[in-house]
Structure formats: C-alpha cells, structure tokens
KOLTOR-21908 format. One line per field, with one value per residue: x, y, z of N, C-alpha, C, O in turn; residue in three letters; residue number from 1. Coordinates in Angstrom, 3 decimals. Each point is the difference from the previous one (the first is absolute). Layout:
n_X X, ... $
n_Y Y, ... $
n_Z Z, ... $
ca_X X, ... $
ca_Y Y, ... $
ca_Z Z, ... $
c_X X, ... $
c_Y Y, ... $
c_Z Z, ... $
o_X X, ... $
o_Y Y, ... $
o_Z Z, ... $
residuo ALA, ... $
num NUM, ... $
This chain:
n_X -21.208, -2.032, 0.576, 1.172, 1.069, -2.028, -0.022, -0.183, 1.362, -1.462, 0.537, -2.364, -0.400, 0.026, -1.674, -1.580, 0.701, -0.183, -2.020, -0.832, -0.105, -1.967, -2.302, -0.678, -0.603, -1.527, -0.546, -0.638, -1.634, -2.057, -0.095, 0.459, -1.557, -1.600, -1.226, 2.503, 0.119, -1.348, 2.132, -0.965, 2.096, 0.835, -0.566, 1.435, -2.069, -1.118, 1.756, -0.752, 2.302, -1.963, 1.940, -2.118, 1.505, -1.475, 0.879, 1.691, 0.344, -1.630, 0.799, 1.259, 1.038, -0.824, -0.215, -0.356, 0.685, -1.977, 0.078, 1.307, -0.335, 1.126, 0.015, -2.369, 0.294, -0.471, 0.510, -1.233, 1.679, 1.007, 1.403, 1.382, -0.462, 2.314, -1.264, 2.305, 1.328, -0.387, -1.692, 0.642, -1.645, 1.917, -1.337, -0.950, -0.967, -2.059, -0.242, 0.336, -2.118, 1.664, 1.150, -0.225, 0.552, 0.350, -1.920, -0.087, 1.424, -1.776, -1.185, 1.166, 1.252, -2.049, -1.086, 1.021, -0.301, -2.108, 0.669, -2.041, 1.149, 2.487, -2.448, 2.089, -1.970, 0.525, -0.757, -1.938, -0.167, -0.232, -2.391, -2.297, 0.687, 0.558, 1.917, 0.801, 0.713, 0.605, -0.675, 0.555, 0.924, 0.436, -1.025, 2.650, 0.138, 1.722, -0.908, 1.062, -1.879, -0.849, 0.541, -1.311, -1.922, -1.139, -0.341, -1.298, -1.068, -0.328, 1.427, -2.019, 0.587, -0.929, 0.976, -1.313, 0.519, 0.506, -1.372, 0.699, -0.686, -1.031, -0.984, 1.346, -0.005, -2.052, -1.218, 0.276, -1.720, -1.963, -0.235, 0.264, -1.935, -1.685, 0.998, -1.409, -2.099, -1.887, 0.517, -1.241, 0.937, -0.263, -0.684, 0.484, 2.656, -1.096 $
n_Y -39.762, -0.814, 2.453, 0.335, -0.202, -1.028, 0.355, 1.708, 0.417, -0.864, -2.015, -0.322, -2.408, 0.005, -0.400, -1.526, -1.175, -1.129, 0.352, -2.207, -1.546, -0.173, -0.852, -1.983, -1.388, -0.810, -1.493, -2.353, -0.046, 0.671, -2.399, -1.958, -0.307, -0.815, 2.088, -1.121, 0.982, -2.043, -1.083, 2.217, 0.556, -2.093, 1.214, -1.160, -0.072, -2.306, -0.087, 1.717, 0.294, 0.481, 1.243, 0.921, -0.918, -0.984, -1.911, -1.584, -0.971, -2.000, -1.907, 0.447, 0.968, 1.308, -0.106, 1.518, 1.522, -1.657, -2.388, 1.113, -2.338, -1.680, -1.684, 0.201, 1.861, -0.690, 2.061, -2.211, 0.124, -1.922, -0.141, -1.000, -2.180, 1.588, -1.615, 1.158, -0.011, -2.257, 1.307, -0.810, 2.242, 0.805, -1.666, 1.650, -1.552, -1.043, -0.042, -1.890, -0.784, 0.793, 1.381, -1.384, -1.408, 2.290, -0.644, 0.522, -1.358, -1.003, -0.286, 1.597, -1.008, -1.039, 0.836, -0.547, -1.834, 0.181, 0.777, -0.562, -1.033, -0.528, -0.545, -1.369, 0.296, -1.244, -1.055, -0.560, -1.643, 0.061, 0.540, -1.218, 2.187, -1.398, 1.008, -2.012, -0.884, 2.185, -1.910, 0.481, 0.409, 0.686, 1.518, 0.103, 0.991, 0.605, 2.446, -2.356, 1.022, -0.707, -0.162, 1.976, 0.401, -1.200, 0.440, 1.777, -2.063, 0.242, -1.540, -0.393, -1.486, -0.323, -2.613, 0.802, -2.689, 0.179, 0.980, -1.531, 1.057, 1.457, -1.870, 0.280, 0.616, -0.803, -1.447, 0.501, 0.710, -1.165, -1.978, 0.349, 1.373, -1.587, -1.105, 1.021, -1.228, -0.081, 2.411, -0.274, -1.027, 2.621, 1.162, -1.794, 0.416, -2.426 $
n_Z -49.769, 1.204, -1.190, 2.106, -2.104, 0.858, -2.079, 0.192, -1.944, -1.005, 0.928, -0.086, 0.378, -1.918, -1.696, 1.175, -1.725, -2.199, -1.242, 0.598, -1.504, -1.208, 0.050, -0.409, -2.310, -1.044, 1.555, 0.018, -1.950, -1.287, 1.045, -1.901, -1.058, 1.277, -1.434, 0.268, -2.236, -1.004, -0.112, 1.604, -1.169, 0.501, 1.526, -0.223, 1.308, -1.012, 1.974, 1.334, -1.113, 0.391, -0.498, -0.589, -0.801, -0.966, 0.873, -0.083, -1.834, -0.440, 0.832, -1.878, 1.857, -0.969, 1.746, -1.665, 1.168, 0.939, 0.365, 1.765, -0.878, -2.087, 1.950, 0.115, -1.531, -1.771, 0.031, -1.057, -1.130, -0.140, 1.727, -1.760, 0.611, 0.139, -0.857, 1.223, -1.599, 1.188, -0.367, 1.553, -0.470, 0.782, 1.101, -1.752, -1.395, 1.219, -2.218, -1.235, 0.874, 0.779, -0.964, -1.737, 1.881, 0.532, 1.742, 2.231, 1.706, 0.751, 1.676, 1.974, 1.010, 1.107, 1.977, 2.455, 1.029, 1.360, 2.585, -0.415, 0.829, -1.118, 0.298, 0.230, -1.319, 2.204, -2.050, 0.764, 2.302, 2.249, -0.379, 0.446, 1.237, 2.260, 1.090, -1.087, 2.484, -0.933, -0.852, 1.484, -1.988, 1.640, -1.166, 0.078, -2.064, 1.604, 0.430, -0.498, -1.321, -2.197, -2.398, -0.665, -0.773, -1.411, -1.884, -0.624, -0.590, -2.868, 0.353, 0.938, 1.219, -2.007, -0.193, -2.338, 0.795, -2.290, 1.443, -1.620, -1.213, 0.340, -0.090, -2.058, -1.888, 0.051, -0.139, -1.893, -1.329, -0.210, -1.233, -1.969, -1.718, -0.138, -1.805, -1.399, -0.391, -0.447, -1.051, -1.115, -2.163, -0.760, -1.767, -1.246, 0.284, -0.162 $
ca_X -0.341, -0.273, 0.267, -0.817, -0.600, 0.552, 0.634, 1.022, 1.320, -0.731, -0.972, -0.285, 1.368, 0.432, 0.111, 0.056, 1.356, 0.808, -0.279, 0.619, 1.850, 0.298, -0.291, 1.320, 1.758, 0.087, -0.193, 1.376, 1.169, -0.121, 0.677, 1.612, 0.254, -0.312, 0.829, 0.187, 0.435, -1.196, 0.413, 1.213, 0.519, -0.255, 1.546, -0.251, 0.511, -0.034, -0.074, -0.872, -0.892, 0.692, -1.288, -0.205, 0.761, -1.026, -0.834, 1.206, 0.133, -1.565, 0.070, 1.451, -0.295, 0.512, -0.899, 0.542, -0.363, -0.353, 0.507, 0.318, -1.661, 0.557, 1.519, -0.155, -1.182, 0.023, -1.351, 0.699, -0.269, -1.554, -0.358, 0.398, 0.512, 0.205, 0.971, 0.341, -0.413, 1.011, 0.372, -1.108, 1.030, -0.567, -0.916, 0.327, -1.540, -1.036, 0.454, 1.196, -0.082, 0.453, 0.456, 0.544, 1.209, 0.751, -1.054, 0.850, 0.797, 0.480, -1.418, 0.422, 1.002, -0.581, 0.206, 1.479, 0.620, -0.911, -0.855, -0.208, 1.048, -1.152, 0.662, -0.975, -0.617, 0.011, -1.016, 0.276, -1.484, -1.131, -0.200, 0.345, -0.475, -1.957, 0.484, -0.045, 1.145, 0.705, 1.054, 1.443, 1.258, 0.252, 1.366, 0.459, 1.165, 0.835, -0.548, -1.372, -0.195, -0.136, 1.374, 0.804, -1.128, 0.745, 1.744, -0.022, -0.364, -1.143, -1.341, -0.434, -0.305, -1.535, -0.871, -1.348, 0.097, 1.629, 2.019, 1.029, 1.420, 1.425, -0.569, 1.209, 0.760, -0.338, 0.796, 1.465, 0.126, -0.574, 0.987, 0.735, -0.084, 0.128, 0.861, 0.738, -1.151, -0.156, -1.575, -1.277, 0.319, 0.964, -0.573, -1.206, -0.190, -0.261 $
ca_Y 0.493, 1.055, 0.952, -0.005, -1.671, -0.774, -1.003, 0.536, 0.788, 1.541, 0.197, 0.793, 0.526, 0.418, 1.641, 0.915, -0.273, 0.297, 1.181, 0.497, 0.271, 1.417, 1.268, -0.358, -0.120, 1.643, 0.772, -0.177, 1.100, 1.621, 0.189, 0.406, 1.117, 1.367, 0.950, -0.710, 1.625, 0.684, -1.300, -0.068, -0.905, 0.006, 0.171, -0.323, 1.373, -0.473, -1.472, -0.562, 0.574, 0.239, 1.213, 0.219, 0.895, 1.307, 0.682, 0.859, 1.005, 1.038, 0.615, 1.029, 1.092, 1.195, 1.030, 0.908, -0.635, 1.117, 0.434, -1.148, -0.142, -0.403, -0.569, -0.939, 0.635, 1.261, 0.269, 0.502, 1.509, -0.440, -0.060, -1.301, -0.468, -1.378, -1.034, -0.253, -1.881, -0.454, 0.657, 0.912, 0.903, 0.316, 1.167, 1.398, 0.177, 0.677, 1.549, 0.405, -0.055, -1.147, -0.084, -1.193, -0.241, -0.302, 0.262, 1.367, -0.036, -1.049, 0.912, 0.921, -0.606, -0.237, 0.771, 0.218, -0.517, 0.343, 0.935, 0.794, -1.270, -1.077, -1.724, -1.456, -1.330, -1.319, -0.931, -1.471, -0.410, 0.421, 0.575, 0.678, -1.471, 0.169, 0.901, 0.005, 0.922, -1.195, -0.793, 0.558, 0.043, 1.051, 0.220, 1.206, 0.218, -0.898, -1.125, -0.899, 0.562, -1.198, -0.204, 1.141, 0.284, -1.276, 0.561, 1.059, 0.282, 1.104, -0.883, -1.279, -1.281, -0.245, -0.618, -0.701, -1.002, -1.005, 1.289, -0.342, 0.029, 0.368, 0.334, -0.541, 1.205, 0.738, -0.912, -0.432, 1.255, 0.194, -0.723, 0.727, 0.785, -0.357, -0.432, 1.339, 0.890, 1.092, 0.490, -0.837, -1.007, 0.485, 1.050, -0.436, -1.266, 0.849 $
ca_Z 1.313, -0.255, 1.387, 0.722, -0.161, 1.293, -0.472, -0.386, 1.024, -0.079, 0.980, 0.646, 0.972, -0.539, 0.212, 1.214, 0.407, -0.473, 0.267, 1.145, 0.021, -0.869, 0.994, 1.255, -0.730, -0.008, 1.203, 0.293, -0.989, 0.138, 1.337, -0.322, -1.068, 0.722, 1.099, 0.826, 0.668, 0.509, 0.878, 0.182, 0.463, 1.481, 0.663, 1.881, 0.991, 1.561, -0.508, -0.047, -0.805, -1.689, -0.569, -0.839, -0.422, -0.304, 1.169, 1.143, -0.923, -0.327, 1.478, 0.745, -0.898, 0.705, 0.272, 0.761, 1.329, 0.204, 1.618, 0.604, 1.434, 1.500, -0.494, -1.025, -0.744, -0.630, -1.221, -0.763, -0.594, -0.614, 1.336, 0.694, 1.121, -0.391, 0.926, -0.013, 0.489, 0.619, 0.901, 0.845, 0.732, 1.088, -0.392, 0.464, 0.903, -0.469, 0.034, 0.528, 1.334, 0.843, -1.337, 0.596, -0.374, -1.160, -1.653, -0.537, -0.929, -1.254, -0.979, -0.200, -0.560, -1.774, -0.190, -0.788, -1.098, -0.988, -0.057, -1.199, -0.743, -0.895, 0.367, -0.973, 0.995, -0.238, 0.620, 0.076, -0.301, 0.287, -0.524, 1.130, 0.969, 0.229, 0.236, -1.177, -0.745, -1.008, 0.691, -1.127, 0.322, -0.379, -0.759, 0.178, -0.516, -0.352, 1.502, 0.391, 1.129, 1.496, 0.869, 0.928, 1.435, 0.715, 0.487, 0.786, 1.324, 0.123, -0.416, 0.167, -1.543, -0.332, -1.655, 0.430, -1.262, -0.651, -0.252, 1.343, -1.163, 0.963, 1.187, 0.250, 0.008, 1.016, 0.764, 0.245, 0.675, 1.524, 0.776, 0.359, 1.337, 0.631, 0.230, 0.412, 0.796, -1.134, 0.307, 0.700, 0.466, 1.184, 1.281, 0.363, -0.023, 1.586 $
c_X -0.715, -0.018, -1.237, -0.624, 1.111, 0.773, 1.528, 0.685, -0.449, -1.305, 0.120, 0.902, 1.589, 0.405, 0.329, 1.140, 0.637, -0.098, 0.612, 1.490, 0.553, 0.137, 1.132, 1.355, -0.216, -0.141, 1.838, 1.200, -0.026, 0.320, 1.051, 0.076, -0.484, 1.077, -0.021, -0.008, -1.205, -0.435, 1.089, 0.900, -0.245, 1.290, 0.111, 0.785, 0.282, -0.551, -1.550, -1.292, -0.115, -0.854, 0.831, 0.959, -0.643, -1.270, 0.733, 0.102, -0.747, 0.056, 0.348, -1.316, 0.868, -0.801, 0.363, -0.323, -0.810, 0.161, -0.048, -0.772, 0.936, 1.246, -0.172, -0.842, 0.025, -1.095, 0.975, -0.916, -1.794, -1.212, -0.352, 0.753, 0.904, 0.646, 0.699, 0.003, 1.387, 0.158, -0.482, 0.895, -1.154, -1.502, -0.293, -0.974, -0.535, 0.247, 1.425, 0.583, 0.378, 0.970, 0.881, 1.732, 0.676, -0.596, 0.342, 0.873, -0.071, -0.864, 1.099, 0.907, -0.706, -0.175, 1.262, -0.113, -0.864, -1.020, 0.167, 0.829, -1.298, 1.048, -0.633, -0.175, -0.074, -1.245, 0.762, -0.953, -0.614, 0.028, -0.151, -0.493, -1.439, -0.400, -0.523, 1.576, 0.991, 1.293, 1.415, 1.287, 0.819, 1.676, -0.153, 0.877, 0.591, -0.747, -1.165, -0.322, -0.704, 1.179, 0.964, -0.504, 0.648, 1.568, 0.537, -0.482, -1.295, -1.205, 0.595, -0.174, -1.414, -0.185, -0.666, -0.442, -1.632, 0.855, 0.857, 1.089, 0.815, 0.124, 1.211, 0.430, -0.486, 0.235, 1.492, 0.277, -0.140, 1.104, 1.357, -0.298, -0.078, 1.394, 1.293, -0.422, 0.161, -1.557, -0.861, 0.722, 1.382, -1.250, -1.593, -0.303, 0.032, 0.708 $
c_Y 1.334, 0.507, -0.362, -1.877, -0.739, -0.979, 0.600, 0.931, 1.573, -0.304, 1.432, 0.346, -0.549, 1.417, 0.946, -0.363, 1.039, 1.841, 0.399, -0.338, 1.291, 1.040, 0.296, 0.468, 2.159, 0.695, 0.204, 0.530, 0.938, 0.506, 0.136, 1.191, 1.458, 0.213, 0.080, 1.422, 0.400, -0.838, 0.241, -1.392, 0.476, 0.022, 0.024, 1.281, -0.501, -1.321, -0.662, 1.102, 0.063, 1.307, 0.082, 1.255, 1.575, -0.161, 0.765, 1.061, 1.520, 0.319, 0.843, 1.099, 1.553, 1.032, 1.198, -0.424, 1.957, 0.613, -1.620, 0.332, -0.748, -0.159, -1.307, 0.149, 1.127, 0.458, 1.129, 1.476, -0.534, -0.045, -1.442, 0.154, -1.485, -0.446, -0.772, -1.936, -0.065, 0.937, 0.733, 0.461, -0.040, 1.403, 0.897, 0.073, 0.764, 1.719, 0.553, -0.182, -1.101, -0.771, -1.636, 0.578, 0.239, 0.849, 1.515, 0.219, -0.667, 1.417, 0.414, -0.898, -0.321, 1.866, 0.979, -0.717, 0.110, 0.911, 0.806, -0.472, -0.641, -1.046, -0.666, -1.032, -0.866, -0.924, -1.184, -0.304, 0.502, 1.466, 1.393, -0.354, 0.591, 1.617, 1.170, 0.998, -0.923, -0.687, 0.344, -0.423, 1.399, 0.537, 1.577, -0.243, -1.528, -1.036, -0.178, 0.415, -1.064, -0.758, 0.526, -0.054, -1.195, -0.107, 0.412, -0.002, 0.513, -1.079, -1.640, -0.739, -0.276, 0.152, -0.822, -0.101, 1.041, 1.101, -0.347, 0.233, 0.774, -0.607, -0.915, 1.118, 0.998, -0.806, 0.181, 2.014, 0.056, -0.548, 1.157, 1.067, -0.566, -0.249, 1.083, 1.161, 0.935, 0.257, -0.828, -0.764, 0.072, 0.408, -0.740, -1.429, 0.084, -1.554 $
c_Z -0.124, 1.444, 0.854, 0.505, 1.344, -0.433, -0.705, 1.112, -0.012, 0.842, 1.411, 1.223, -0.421, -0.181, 0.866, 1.000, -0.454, 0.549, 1.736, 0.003, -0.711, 1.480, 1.278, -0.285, 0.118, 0.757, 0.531, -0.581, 0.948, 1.490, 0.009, -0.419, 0.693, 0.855, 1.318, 1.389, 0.762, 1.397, 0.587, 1.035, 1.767, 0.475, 1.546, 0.147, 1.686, -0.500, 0.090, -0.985, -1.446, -0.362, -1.636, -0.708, -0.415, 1.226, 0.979, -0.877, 0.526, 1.507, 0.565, -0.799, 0.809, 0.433, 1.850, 1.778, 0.265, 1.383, 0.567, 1.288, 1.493, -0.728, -1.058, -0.251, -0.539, -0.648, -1.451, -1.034, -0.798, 1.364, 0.176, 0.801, 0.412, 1.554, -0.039, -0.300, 0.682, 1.205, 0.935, 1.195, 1.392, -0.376, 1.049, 0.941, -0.253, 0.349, 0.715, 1.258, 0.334, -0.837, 0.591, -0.010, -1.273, -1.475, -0.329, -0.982, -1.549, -0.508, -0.866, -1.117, -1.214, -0.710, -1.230, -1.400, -1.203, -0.776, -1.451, -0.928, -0.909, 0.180, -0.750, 0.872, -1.060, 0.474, 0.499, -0.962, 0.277, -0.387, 1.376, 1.555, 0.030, -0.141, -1.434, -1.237, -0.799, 0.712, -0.779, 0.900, -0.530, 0.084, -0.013, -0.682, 0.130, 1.422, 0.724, 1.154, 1.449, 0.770, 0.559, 1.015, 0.902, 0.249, 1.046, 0.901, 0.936, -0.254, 0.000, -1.645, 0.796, -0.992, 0.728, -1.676, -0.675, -0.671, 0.482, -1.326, 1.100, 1.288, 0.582, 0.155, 1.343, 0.878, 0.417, 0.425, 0.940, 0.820, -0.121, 0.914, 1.258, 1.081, 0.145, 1.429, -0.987, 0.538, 1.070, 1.156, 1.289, 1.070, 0.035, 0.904, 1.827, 0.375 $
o_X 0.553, -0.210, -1.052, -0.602, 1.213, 0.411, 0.625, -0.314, 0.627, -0.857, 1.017, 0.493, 0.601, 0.820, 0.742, 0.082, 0.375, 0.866, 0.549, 0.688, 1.068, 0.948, 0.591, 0.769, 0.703, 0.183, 0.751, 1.098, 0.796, 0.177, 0.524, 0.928, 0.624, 0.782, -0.968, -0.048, -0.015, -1.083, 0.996, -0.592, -0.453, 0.849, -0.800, 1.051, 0.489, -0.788, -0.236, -1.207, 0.957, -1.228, 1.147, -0.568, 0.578, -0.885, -0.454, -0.141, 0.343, -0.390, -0.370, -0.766, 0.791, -0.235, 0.239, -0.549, 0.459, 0.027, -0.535, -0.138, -0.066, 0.471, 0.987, -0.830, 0.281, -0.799, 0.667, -1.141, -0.958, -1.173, -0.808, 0.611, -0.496, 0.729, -0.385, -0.723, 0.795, 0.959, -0.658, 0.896, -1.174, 0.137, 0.244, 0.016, 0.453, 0.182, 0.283, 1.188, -0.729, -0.222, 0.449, 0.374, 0.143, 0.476, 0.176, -0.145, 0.824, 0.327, 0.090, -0.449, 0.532, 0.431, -0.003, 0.109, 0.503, -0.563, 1.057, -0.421, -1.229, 1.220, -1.124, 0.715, -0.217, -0.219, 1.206, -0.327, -0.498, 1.132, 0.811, -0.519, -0.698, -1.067, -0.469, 0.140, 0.121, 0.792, 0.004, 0.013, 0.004, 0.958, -1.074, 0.642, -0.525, 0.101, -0.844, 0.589, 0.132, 0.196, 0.972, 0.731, 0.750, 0.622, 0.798, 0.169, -0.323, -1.139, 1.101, -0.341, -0.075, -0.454, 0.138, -0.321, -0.818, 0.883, 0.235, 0.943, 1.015, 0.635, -0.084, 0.231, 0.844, 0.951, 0.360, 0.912, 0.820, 0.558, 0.380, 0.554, 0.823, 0.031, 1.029, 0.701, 1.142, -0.754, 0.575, -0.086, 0.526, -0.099, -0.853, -1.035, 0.419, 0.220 $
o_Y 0.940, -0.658, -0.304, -0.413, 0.193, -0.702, -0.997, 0.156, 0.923, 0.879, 0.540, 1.086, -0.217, 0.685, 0.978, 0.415, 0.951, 0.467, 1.057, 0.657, 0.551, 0.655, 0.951, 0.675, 0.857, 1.180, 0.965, 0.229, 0.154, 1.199, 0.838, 0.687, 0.991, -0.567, 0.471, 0.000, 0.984, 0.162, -0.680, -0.689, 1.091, -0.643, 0.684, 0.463, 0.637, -0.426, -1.055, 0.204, -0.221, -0.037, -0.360, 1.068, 1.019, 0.855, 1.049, 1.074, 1.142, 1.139, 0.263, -0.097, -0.371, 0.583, -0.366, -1.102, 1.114, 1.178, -0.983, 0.964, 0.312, 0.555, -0.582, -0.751, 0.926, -0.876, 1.034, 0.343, 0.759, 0.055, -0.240, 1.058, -1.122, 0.571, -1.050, -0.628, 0.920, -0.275, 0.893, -0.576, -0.366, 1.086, -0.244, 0.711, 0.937, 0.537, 0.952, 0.257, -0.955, -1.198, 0.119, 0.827, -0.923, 0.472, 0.355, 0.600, 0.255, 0.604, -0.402, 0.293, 0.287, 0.247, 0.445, 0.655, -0.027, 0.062, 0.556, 0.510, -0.034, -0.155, 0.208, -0.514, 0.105, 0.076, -0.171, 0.402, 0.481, 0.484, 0.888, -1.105, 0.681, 0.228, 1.138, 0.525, -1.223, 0.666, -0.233, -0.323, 0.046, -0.536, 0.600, -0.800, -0.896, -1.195, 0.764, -0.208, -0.019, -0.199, -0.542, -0.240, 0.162, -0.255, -0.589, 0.904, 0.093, 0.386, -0.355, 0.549, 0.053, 1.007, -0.608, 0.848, 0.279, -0.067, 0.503, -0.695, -0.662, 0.767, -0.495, 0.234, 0.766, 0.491, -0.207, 0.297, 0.578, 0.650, 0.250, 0.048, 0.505, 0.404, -0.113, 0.830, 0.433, -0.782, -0.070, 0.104, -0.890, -0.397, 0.617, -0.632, 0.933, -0.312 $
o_Z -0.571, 1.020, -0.562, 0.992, 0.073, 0.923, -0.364, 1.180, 0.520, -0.089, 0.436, 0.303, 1.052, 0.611, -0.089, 1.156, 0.685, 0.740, 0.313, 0.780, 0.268, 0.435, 0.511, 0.684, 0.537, -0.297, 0.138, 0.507, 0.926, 0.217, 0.732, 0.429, -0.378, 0.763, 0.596, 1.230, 0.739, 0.562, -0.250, 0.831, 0.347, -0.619, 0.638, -0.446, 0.933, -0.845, -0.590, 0.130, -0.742, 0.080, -0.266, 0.225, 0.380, 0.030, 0.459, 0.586, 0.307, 0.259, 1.145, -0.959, 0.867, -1.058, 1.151, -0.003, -0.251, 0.355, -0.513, 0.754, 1.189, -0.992, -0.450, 0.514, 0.760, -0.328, -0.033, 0.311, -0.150, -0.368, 0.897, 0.157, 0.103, 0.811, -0.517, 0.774, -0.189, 0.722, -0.536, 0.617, 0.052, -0.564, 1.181, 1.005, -0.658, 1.093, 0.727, 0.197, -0.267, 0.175, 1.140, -0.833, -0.803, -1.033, -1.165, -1.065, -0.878, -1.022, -1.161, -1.108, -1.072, -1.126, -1.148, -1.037, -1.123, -1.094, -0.302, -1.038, 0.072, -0.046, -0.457, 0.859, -1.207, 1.209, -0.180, -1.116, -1.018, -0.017, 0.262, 0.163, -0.751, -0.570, 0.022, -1.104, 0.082, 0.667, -1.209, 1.188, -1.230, 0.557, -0.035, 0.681, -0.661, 0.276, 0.468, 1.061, 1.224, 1.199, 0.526, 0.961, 0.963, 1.031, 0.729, 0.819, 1.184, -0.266, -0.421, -1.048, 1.228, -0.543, 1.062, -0.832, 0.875, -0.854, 1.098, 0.377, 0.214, 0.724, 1.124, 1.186, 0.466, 0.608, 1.158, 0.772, 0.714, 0.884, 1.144, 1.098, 0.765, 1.162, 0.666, 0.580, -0.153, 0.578, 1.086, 1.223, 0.670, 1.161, 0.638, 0.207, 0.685, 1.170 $
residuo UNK, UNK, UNK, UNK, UNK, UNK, UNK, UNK, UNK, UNK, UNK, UNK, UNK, UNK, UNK, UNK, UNK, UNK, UNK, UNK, UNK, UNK, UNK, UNK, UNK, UNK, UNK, UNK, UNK, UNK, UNK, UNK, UNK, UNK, UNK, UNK, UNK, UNK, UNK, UNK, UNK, UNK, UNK, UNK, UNK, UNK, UNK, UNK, UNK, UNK, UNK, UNK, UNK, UNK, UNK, UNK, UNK, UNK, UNK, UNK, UNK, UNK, UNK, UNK, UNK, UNK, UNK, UNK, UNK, UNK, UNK, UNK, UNK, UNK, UNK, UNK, UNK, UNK, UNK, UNK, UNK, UNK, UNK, UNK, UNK, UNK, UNK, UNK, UNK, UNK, UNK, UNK, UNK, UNK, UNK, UNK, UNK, UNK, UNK, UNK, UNK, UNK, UNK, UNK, UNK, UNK, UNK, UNK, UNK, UNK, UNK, UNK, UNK, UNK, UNK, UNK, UNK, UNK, UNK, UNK, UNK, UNK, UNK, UNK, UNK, UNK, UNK, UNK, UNK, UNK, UNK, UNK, UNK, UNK, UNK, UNK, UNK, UNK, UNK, UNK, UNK, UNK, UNK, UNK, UNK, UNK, UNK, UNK, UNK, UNK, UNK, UNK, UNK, UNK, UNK, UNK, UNK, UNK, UNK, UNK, UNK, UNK, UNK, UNK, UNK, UNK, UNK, UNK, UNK, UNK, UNK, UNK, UNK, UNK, UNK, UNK, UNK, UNK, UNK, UNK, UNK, UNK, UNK, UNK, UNK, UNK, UNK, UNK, UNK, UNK $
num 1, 2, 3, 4, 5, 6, 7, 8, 9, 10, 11, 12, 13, 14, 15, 16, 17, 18, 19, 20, 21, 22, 23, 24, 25, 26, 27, 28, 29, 30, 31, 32, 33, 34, 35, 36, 37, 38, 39, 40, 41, 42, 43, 44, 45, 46, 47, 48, 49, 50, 51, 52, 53, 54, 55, 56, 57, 58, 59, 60, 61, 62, 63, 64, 65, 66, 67, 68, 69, 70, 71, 72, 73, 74, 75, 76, 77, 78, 79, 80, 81, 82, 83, 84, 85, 86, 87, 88, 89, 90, 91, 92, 93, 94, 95, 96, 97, 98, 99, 100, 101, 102, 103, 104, 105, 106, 107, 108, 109, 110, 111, 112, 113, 114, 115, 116, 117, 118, 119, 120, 121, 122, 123, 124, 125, 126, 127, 128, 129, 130, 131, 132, 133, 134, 135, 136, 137, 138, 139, 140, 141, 142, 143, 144, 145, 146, 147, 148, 149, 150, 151, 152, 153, 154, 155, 156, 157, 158, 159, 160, 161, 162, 163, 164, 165, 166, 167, 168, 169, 170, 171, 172, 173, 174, 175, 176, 177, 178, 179, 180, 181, 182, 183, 184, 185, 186, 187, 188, 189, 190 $
C-alpha cells in the first residue's frame, strides 16, 4: 500500500478522518482538563435568575456619598450619580418648589442615613437609566438602604424588569409600612 493511493487504508479521506478524530479526541481532553476557575460556576440569587459569582462579585463596590439630591438618589465623591432600583420616593420638584407628599421627609431621612458616609453599591442588571445615573442597590454598614426607605414608609416598590432580585423583599416591606400606616402611607393617603 502506498501513502496517499485510493485503494488502500491510508487513502485520502481516510486520513482526513482519522486527523479529524485526533482533533476532536483533543479538543475534548484539553476542555476536561482547563482551568475550570476561568468559568465561573452560576448560583441563583432569584429564581428566575442565574449571575455569575465574580460578576455580583465585580458589582459591589464602596465609594464615599458626596451629597444627597432626593430620597432615592445620591451623587457620589467621583460626581456619579446613583439611583436607587426597586424604589421610588416621592419627588421634590423642579427647584424645590412644590415638593410631592412626603418627598421632604424621605429627602431628609436618605440624608441622615448617608450624607458623606461611604456606602457599597450593589448592580443588578442594568447598568444605568435614560437619566444616565448608576442603577445600584445600596448599603450603609449592616442596612439596606432601599429596603429601609420602603420600610419606613419613606418610599413606594417600583421594579422595573429586569432588576427585580429584591422585588419580593420590597414587596413584602411596602405591604408592611403600609399596613402599619408608616411615613407616606399615614399622612399621604386621601
């Protein structure tokens, strides 16, 4: 049998069999065999989710608060701008004038709790809104500060897909202030 000849087991395709089970058999090793660490595993944070262990990771970050604009917005010490996700406070209005039900107080209450503070924010999904400020979930020490606002009384549930990982947990706040008349939901309701 000579190499390359259509009449023997060393014909042309043949070969090119064989060369593509090599290529394959070895592709398939070296997938067992890579480092699985560069593929992080997926973990449900919500049942209708799956994020990435070093992307929630890479999300949080901490950075000082440079002043508080309402009751769900802040501008932080870099002069971004974050907005609250799951939540929206009563707003102050244009220049201060004519401020909605309530929006005083929450101003004052995100205030208290942040002003000049370093807080860690949290992403979802979305990055930021039309607005162009960063969508976060945010944090003071041991407390969620969106789910305080709502707690308390000082703010309404408004998730809007696809940030919705708390939007059980803000849910079931609201339904309590509510249900207590807490903030808003004592002195706004007609």
């Amino acid at each position: 049998m000579v190499l390359g000849s259509s009449t023997g087991w060393y014909n042309t395709e043949a070969m090119r069999f064989v060369v593509y089970g090599i290529v394959f058999f070895l592709g398939g090793l070296s997938a067992l065999t890579f480092n699985s660490s560069l593929f992080p595993r997926k973990i449900s944070l919500h049942p209708t989710r799956q994020v990435a262990l070093t992307e929630r990771a890479a999300s949080v970050s901490a950075i000082k608060v440079s002043r508080v604009i309402d009751g769900d917005t802040i501008e932080l010490a870099d002069g971004r701008r974050v907005r609250y996700i799951g939540m929206d406070t009563p707003e102050m209005g244009d220049l201060r004038r004519n401020p909605k039900c309530f929006a005083k107080e929450a101003t004052e209450e995100n205030a208290r709790l942040l002003d000049g503070k370093t807080v860690r924010l949290e992403k979802d999904i979305s990055e930021m809104d039309k607005y162009g400020r960063l969508l976060r979930y945010v944090y003071i020490g041991d407390v969620f500060v969106n789910d305080s606002l709502v707690r308390q009384g000082f703010a309404r549930v408004d998730t809007v897909p696809p940030d919705v990982v708390h939007q059980q947990e803000f849910l079931q706040a609201e339904q309590e202030a509510r249900g207590q008349g807490r903030g808003l939901w004592n002195v706004c309701v007609k």
